[in-house]
N, C-alpha and C positions, 0 to 999 in steps of 0.2 A: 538778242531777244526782242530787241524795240522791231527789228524788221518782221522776224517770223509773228510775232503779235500781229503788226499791225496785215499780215500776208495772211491769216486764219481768220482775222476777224474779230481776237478776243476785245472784247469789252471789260473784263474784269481788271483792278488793280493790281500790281506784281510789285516786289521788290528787289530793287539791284542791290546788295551791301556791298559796294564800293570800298567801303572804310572796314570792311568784317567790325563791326562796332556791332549788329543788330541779333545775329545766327546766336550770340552765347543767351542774350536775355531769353530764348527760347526753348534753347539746349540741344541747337540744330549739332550735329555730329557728323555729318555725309550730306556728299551732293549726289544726287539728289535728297532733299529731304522734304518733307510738302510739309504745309501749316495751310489750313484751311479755314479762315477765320471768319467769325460774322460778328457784325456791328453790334451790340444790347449797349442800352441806357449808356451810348457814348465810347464804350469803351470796345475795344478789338477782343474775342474771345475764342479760344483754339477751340475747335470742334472736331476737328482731324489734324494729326501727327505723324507721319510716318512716308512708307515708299508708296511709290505712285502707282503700283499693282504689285504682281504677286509673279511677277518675272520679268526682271531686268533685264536679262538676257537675249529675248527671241518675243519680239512682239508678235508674234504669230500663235505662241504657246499662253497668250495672257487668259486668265478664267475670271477673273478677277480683278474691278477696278477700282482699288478703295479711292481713291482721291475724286475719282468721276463720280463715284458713288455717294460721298459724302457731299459733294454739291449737288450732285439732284436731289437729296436728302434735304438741303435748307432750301432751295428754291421751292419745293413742294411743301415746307413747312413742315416737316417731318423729322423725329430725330436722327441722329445719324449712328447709323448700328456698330460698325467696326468705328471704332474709336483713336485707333491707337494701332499701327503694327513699327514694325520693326524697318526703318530703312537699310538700304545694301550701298 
């Protein structure tokens, strides 16, 4: 992950859980699993939960990108509409 990061460009923080010590205080269940957090008064706060679209299977078939969607949602200051689905 530290390669394709740093080969995309992300700027954003990620988490390795090495130790699987971090995925249960969350209630992560599946890998993939997204958390999409923002910073308030100090503290990390989940604003999206779930899969990273709306088809695992065939990224060509995707309609739907909740995890992309819920970060353009905080960068534009905006709430973030799907909340919560289901990961696979």
């Amino acid at each position: 992950m530290s390669e394709r990061a740093k080969q995309k460009g992300f700027t954003f923080p990620y988490l390795v859980d090495e130790g699987q010590k971090i995925f249960p205080q969350y209630g992560a269940t599946k890998t993939p699993h997204v958390f999409v957090l923002q910073k308030e008064n100090g503290k990390n706060i989940v604003k999206y939960i779930g899969a990273i679209d709306n088809n695992y299977e065939n990224l060509n078939d995707v309609s739907e990108y909740y995890a992309q969607d819920a970060v353009n949602a905080l960068i534009k200051c905006e709430p973030v509409e799907m909340t919560k689905t289901v990961a696979i």
